[in-house]
N, CA, C and O atoms as a Tripos MOL2 file, in Angstrom:
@<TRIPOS>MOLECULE
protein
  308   307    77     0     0
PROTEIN
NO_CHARGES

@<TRIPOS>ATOM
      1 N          88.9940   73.8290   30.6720 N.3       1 UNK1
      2 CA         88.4700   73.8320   32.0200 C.3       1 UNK1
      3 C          88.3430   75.2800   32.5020 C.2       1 UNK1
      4 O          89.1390   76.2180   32.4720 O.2       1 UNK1
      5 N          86.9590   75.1540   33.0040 N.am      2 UNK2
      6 CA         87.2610   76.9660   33.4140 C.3       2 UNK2
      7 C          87.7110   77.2720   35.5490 C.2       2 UNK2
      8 O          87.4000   76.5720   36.5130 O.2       2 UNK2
      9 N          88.1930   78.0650   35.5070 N.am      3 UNK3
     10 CA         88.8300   78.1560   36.9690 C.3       3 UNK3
     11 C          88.0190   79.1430   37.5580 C.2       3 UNK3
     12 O          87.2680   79.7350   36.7830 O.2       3 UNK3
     13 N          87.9970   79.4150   38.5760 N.am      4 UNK4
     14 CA         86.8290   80.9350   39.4880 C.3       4 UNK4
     15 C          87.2990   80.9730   40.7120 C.2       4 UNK4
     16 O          87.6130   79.9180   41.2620 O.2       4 UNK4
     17 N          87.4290   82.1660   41.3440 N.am      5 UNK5
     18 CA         87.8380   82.6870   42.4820 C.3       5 UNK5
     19 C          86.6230   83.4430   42.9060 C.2       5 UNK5
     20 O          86.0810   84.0880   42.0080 O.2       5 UNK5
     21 N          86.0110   83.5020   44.2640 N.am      6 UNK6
     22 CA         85.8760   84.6480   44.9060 C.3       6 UNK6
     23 C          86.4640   84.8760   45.9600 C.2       6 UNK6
     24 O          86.9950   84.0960   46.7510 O.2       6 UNK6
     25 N          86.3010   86.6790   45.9770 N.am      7 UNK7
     26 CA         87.4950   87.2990   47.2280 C.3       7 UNK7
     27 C          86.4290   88.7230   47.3950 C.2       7 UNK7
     28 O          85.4680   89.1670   46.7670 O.2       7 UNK7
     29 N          87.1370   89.0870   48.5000 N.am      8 UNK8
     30 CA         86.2020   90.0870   49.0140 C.3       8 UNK8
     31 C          87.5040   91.2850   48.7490 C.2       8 UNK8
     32 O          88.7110   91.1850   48.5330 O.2       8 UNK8
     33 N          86.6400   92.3200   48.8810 N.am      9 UNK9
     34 CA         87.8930   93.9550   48.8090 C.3       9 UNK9
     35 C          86.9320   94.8120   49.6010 C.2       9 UNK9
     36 O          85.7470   94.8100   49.9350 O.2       9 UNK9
     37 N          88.0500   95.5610   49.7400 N.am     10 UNK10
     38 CA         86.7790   97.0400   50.9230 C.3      10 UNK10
     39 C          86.7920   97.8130   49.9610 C.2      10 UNK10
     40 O          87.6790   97.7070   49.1140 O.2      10 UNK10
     41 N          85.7880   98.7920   49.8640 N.am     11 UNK11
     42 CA         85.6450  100.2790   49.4050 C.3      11 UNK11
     43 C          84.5450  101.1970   50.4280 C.2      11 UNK11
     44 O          83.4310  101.0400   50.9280 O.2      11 UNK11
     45 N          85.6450  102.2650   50.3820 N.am     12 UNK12
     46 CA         85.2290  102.9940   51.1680 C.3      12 UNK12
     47 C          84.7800  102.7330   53.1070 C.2      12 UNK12
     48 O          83.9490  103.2300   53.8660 O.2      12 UNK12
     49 N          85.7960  101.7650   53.2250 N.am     13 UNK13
     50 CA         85.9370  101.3610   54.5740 C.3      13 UNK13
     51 C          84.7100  100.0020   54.7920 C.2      13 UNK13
     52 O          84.5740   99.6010   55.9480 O.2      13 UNK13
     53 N          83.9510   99.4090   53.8050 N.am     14 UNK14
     54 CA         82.6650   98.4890   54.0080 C.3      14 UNK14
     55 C          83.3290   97.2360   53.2370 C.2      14 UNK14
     56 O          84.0240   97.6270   52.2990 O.2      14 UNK14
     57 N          83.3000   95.8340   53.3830 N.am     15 UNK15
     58 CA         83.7030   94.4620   52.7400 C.3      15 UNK15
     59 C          82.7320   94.5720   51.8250 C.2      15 UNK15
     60 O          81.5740   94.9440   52.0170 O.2      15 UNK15
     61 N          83.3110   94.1890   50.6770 N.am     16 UNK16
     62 CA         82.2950   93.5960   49.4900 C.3      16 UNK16
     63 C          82.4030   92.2040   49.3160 C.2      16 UNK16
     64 O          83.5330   91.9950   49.7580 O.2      16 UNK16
     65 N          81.9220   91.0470   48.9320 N.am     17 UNK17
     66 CA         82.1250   89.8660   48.6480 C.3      17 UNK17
     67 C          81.9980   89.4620   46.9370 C.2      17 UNK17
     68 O          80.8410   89.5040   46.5200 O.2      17 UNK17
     69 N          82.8870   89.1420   46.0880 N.am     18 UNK18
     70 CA         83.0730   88.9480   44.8880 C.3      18 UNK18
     71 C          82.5870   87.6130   44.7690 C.2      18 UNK18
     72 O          82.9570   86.9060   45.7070 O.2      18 UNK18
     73 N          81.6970   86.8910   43.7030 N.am     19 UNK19
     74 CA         81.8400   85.2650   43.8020 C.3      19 UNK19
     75 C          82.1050   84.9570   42.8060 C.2      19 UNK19
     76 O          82.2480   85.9790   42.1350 O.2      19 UNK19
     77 N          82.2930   84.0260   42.1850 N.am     20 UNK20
     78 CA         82.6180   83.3500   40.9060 C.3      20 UNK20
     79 C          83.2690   84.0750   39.9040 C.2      20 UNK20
     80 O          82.6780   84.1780   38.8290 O.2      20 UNK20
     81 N          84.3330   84.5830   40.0310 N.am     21 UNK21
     82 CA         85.0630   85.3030   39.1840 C.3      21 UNK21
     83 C          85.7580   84.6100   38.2860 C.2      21 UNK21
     84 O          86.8490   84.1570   38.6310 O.2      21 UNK21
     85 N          85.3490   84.4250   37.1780 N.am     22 UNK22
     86 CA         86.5680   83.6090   36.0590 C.3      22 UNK22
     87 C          88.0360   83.8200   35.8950 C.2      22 UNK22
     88 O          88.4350   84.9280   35.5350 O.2      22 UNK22
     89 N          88.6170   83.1440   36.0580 N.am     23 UNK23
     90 CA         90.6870   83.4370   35.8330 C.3      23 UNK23
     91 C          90.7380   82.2350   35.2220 C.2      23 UNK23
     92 O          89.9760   81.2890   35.0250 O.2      23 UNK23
     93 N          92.2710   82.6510   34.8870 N.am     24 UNK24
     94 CA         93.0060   81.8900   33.6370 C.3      24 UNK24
     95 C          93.5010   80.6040   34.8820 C.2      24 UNK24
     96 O          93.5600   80.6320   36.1110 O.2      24 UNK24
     97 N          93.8470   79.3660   33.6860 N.am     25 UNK25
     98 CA         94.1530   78.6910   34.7490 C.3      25 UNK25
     99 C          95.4620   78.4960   35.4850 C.2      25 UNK25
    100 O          95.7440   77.7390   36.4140 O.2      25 UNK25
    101 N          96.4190   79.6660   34.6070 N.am     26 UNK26
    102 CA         97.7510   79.8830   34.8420 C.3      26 UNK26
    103 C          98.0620   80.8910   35.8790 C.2      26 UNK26
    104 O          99.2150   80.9970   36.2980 O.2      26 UNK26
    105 N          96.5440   82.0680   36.5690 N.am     27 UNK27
    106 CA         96.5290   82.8700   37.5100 C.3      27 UNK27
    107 C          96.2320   81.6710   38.5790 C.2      27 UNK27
    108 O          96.9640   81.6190   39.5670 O.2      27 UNK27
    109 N          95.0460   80.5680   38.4060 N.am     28 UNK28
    110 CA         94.5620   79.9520   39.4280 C.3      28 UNK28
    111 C          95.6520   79.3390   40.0220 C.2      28 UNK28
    112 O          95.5160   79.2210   41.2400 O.2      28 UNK28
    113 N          96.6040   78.9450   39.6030 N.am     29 UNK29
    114 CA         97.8200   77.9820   39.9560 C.3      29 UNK29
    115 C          98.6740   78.9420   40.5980 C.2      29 UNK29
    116 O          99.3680   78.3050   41.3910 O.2      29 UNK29
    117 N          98.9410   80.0750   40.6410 N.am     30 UNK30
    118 CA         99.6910   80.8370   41.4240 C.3      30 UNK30
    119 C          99.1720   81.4290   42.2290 C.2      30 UNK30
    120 O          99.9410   82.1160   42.9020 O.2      30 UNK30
    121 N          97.6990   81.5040   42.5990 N.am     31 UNK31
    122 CA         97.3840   82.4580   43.4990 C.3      31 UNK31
    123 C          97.3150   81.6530   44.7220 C.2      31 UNK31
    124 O          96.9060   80.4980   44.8370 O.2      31 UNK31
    125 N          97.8650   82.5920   45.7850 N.am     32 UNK32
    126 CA         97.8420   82.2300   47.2390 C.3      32 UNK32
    127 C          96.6650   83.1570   48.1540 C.2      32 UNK32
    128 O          96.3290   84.3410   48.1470 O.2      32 UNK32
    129 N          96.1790   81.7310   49.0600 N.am     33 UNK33
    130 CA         95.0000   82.7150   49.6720 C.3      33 UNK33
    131 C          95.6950   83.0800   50.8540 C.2      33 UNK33
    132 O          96.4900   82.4990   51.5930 O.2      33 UNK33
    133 N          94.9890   84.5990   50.8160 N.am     34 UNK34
    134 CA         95.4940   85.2880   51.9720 C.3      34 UNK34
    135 C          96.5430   86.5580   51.8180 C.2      34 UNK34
    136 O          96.8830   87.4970   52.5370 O.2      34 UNK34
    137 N          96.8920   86.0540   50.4170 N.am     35 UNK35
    138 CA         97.5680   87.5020   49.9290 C.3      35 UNK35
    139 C          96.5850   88.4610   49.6570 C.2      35 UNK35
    140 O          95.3950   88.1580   49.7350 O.2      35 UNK35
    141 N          96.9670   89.6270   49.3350 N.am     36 UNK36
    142 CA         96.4640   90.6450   49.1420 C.3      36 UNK36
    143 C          96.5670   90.9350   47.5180 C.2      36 UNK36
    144 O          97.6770   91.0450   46.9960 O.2      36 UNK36
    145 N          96.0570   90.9840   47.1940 N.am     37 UNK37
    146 CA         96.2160   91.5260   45.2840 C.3      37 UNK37
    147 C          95.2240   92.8400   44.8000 C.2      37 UNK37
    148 O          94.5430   93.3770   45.6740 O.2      37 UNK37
    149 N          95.1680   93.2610   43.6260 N.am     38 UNK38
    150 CA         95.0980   94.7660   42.7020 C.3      38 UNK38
    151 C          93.6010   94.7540   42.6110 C.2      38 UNK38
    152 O          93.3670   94.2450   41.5150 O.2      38 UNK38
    153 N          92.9150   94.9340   42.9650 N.am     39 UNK39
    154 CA         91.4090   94.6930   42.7050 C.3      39 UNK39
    155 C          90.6910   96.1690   42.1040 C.2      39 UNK39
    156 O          90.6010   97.0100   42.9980 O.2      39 UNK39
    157 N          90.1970   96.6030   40.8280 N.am     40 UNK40
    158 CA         89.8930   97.6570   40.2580 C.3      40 UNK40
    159 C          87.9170   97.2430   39.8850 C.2      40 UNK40
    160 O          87.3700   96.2270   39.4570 O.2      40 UNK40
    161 N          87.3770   98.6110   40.3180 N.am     41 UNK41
    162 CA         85.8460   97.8960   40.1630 C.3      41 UNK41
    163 C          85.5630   99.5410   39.7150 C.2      41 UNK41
    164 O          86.3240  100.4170   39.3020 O.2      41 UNK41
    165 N          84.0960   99.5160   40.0020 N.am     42 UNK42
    166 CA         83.4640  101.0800   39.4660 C.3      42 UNK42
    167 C          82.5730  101.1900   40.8210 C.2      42 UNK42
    168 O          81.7060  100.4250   41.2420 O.2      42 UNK42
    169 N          82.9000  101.9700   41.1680 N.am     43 UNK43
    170 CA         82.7670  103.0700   42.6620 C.3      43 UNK43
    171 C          80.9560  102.2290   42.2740 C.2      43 UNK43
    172 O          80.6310  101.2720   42.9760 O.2      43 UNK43
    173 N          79.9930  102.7200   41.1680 N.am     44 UNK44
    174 CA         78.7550  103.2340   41.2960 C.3      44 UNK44
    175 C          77.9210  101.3880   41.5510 C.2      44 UNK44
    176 O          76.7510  101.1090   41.8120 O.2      44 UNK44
    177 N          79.3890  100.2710   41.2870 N.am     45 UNK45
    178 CA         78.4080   99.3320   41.4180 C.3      45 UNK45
    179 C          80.0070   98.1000   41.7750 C.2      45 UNK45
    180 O          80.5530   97.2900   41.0270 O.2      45 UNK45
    181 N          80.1440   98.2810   42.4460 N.am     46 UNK46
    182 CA         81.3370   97.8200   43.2640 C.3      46 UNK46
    183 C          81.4100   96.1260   42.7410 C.2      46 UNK46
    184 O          82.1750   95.4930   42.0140 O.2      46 UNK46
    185 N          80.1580   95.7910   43.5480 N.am     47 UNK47
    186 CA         80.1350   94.2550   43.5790 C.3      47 UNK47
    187 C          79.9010   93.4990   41.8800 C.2      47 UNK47
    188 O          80.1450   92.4260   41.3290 O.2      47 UNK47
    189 N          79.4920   94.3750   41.6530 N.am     48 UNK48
    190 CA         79.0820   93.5850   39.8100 C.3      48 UNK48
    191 C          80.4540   94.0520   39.0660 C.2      48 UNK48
    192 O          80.5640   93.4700   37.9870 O.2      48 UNK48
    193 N          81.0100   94.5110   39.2090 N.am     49 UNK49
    194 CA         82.2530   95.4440   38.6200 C.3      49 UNK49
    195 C          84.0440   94.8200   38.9870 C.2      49 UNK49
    196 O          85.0520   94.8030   38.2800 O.2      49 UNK49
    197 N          83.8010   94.3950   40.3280 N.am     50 UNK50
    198 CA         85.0610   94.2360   40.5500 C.3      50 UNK50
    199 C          85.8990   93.0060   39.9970 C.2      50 UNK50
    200 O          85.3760   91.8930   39.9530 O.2      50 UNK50
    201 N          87.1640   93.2080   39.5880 N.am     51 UNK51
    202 CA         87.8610   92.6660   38.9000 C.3      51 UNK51
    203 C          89.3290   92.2660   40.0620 C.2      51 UNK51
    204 O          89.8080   93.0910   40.8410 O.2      51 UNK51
    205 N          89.8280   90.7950   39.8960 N.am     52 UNK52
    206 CA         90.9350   91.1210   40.7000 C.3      52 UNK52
    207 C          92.4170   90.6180   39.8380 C.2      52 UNK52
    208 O          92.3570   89.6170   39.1240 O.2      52 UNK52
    209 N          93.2190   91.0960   39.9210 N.am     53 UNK53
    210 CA         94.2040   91.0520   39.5460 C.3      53 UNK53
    211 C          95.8750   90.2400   40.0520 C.2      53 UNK53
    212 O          96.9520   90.6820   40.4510 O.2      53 UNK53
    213 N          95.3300   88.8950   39.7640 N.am     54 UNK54
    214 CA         96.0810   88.1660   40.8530 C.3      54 UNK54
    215 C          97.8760   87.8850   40.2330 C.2      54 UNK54
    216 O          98.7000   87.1280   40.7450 O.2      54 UNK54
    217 N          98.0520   88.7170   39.0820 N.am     55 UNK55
    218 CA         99.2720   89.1010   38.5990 C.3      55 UNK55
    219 C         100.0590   90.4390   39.6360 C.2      55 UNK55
    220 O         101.2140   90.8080   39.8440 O.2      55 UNK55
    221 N          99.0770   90.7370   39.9630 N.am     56 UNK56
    222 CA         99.2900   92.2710   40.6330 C.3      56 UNK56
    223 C          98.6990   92.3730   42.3220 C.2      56 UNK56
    224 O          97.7080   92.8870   42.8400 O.2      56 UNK56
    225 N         100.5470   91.1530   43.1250 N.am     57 UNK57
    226 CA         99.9480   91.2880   44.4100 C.3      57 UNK57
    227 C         100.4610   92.6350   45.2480 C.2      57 UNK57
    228 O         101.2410   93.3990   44.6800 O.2      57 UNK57
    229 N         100.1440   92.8350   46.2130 N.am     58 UNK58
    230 CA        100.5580   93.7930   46.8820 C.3      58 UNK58
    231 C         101.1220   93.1580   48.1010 C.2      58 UNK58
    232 O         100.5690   92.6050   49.0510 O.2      58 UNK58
    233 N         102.8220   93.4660   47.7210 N.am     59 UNK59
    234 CA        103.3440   92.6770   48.6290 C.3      59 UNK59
    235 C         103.9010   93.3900   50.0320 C.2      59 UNK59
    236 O         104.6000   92.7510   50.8180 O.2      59 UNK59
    237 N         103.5530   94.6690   50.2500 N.am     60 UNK60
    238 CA        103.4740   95.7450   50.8410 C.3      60 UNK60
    239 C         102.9140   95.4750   52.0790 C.2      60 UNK60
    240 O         103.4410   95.8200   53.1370 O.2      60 UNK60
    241 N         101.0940   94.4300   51.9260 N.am     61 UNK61
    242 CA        100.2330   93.8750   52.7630 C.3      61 UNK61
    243 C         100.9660   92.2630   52.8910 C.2      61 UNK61
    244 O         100.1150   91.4500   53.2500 O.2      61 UNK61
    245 N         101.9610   91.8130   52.7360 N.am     62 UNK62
    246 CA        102.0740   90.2880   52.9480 C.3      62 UNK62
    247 C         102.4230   90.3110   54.3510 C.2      62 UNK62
    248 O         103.0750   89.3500   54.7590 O.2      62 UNK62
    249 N         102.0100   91.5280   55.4400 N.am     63 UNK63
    250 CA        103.1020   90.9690   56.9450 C.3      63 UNK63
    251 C         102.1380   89.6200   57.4470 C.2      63 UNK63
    252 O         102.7750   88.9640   58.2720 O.2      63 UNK63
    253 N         101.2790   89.2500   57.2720 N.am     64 UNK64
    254 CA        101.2870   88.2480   57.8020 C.3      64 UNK64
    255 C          99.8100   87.0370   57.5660 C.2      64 UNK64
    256 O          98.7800   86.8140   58.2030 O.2      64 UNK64
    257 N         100.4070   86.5080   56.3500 N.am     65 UNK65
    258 CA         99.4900   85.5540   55.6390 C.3      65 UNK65
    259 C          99.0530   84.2840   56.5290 C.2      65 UNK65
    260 O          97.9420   83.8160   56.2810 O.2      65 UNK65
    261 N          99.5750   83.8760   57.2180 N.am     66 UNK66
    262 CA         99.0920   82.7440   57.7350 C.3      66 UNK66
    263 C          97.9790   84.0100   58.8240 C.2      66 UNK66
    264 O          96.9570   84.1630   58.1540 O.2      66 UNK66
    265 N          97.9230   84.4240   59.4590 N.am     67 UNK67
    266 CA         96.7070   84.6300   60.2160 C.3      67 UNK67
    267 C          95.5640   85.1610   59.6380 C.2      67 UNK67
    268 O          94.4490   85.1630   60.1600 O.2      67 UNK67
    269 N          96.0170   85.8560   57.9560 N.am     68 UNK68
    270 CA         95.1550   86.0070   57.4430 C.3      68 UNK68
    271 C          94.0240   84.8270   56.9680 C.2      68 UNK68
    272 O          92.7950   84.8930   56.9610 O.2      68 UNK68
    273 N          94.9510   83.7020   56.5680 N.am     69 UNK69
    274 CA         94.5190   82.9630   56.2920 C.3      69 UNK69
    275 C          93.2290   81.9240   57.0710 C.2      69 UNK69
    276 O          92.1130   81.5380   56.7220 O.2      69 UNK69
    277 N          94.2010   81.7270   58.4440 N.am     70 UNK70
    278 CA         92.8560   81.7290   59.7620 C.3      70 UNK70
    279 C          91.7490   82.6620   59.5250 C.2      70 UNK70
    280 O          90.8400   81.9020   59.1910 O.2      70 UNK70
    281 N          91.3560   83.6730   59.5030 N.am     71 UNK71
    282 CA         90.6960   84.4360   59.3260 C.3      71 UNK71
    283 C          89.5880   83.9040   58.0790 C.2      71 UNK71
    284 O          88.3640   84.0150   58.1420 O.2      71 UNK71
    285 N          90.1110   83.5030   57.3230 N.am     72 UNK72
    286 CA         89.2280   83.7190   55.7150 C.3      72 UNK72
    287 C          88.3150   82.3660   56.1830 C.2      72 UNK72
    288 O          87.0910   82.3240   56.3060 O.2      72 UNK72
    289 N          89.6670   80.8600   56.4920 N.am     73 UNK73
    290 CA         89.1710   80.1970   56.7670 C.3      73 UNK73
    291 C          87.9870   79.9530   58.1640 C.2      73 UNK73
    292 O          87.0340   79.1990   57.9670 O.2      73 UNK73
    293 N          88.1280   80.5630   59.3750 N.am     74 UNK74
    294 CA         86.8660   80.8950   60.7680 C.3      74 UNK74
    295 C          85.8330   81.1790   59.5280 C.2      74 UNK74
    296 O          85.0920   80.2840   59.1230 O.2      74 UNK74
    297 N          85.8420   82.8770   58.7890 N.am     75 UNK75
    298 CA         84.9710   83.4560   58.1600 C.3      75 UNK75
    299 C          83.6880   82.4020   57.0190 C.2      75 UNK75
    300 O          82.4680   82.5590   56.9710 O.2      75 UNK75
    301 N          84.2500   81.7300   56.5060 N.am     76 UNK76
    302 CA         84.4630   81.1000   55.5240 C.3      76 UNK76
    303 C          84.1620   79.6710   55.5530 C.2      76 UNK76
    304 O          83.9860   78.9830   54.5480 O.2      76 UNK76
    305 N          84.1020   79.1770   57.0240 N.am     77 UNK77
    306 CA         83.8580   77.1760   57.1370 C.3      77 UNK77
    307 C          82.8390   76.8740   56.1510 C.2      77 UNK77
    308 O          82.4670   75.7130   55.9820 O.2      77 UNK77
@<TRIPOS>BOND
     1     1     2 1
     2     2     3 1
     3     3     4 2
     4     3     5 am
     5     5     6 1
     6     6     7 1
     7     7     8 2
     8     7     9 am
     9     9    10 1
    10    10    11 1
    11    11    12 2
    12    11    13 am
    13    13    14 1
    14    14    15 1
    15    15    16 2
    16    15    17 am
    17    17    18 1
    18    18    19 1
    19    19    20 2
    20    19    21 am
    21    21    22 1
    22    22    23 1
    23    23    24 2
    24    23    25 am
    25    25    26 1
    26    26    27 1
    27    27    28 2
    28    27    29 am
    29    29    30 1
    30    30    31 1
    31    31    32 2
    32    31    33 am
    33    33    34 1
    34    34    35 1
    35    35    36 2
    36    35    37 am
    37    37    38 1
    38    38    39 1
    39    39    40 2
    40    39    41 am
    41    41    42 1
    42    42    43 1
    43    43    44 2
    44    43    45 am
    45    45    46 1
    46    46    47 1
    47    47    48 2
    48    47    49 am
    49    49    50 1
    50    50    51 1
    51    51    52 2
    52    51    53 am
    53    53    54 1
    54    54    55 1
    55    55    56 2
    56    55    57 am
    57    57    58 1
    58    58    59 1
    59    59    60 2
    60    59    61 am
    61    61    62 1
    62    62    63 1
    63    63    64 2
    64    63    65 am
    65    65    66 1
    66    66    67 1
    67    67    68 2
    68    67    69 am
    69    69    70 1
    70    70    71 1
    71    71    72 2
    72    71    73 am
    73    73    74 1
    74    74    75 1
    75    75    76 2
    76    75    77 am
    77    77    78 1
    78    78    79 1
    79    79    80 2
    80    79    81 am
    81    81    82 1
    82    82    83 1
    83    83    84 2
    84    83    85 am
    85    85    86 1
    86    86    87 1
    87    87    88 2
    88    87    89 am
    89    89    90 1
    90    90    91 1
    91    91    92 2
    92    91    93 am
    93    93    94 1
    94    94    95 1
    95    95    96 2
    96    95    97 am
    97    97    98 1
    98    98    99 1
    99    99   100 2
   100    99   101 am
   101   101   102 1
   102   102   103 1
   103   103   104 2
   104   103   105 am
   105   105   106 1
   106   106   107 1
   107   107   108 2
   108   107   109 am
   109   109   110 1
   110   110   111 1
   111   111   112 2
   112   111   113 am
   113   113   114 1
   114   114   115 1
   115   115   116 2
   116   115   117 am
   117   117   118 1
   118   118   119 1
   119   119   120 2
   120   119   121 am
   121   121   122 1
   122   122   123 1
   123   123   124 2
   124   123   125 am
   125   125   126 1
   126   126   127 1
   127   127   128 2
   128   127   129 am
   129   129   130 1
   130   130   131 1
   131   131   132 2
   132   131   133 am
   133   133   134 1
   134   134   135 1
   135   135   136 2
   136   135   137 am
   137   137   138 1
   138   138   139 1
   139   139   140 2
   140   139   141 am
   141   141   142 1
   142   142   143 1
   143   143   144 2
   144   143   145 am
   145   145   146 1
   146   146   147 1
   147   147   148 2
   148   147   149 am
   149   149   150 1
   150   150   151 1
   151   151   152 2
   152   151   153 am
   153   153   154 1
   154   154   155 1
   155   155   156 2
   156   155   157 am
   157   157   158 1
   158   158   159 1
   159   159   160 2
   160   159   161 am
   161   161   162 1
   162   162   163 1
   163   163   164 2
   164   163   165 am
   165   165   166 1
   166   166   167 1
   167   167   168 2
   168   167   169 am
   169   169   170 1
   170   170   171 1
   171   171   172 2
   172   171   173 am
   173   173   174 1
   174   174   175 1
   175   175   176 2
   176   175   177 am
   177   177   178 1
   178   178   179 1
   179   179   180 2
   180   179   181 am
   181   181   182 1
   182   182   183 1
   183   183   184 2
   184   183   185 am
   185   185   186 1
   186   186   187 1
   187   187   188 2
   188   187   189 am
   189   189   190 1
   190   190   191 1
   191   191   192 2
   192   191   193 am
   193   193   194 1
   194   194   195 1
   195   195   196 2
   196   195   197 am
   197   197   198 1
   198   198   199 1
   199   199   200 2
   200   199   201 am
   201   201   202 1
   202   202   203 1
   203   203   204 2
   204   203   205 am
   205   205   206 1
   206   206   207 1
   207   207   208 2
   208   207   209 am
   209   209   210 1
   210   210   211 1
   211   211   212 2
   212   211   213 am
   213   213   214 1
   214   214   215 1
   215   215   216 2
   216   215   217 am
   217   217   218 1
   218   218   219 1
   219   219   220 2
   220   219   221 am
   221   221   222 1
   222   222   223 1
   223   223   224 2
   224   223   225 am
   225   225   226 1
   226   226   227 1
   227   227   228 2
   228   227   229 am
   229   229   230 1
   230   230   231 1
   231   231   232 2
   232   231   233 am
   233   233   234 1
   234   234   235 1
   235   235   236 2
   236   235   237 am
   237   237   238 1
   238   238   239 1
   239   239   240 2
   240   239   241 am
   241   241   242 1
   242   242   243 1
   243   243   244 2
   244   243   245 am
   245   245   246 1
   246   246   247 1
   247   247   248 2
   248   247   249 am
   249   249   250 1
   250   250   251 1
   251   251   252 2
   252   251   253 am
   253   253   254 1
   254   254   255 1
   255   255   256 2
   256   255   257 am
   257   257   258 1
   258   258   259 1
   259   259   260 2
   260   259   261 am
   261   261   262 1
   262   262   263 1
   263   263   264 2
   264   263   265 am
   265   265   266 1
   266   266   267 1
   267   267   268 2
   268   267   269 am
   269   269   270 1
   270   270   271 1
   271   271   272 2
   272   271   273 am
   273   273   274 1
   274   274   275 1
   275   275   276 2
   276   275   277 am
   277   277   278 1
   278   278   279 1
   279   279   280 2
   280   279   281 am
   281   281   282 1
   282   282   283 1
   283   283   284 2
   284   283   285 am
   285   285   286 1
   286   286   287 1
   287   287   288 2
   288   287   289 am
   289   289   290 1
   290   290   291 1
   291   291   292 2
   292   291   293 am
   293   293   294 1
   294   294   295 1
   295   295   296 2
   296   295   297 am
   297   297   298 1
   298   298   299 1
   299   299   300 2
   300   299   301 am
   301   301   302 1
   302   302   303 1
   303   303   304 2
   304   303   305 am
   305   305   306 1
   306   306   307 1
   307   307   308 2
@<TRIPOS>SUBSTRUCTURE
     1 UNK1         2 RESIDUE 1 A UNK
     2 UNK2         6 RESIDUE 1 A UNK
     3 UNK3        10 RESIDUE 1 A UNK
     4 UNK4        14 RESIDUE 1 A UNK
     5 UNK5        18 RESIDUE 1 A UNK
     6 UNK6        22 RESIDUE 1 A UNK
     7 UNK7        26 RESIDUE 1 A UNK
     8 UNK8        30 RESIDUE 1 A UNK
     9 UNK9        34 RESIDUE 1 A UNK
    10 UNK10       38 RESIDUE 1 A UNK
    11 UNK11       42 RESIDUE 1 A UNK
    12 UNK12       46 RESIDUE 1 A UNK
    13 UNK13       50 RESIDUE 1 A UNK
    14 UNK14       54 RESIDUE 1 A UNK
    15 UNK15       58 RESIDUE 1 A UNK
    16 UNK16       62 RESIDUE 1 A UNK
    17 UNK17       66 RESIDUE 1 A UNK
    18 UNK18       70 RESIDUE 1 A UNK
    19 UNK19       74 RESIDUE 1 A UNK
    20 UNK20       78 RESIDUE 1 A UNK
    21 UNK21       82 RESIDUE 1 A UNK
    22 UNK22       86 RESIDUE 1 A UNK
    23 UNK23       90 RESIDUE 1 A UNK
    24 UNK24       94 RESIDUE 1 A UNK
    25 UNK25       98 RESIDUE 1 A UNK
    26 UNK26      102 RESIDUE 1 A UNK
    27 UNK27      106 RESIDUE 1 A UNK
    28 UNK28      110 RESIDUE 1 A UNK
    29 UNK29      114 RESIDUE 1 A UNK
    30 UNK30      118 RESIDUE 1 A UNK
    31 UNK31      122 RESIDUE 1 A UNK
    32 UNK32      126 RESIDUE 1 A UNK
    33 UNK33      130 RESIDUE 1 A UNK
    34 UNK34      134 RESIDUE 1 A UNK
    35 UNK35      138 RESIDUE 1 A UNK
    36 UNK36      142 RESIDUE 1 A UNK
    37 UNK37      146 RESIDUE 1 A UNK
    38 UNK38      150 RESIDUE 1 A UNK
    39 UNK39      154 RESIDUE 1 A UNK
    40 UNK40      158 RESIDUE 1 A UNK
    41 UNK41      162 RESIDUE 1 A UNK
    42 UNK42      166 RESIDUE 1 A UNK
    43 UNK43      170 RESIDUE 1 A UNK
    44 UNK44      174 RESIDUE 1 A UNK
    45 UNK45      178 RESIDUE 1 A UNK
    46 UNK46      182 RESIDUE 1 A UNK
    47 UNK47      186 RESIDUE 1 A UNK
    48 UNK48      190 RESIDUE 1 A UNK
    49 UNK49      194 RESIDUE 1 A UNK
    50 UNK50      198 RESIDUE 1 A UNK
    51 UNK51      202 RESIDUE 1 A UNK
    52 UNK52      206 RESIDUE 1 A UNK
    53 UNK53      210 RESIDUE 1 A UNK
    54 UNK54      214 RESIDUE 1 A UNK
    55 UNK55      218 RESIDUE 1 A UNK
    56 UNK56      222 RESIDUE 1 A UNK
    57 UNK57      226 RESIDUE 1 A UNK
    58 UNK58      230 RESIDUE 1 A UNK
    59 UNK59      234 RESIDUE 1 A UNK
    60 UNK60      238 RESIDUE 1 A UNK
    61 UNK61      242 RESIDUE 1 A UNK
    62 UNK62      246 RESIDUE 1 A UNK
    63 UNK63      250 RESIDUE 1 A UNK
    64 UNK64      254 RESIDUE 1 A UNK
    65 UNK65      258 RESIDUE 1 A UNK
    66 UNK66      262 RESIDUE 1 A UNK
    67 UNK67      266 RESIDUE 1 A UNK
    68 UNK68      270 RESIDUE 1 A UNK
    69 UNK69      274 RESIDUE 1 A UNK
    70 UNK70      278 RESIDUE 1 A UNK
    71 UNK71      282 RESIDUE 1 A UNK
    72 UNK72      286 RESIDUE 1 A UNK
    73 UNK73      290 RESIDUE 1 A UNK
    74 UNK74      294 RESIDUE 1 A UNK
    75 UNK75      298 RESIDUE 1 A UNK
    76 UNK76      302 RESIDUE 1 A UNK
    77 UNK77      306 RESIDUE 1 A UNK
């Protein structure tokens, strides 16, 4: 079965929107929306490039997941 995420990341202060990103189905089962995680792309083409890394959250940004979560979901209906 194949699993897919999209998530958005900023660069350079602007939202990018990621879609259909393939993950394992052992990342899909742990990832929580609204966390923040490792996202590595190439500056010259952001959106075709970016990769996210849902082994690698940043728990630094967790102060406050549930309003994030409002957020994705308003953004997002």
């Amino acid at each position: 079965m194949n699993y897919f995420v999209s998530f958005d990341f900023v660069h350079e202060g602007k939202w990018y929107p990621r879609y259909g990103f393939e993950i394992a189905e052992g990342d899909y089962d742990k990832a929580i929306v609204g966390r923040k995680y490792k996202v590595k792309y190439l500056p010259k083409s952001p959106v075709k490039t970016a990769q996210i890394y849902l082994d690698e959250p940043v728990y630094s940004e967790d102060v406050n997941i549930e309003k994030e979560q409002e957020r994705i979901l308003e953004m997002y209906k």
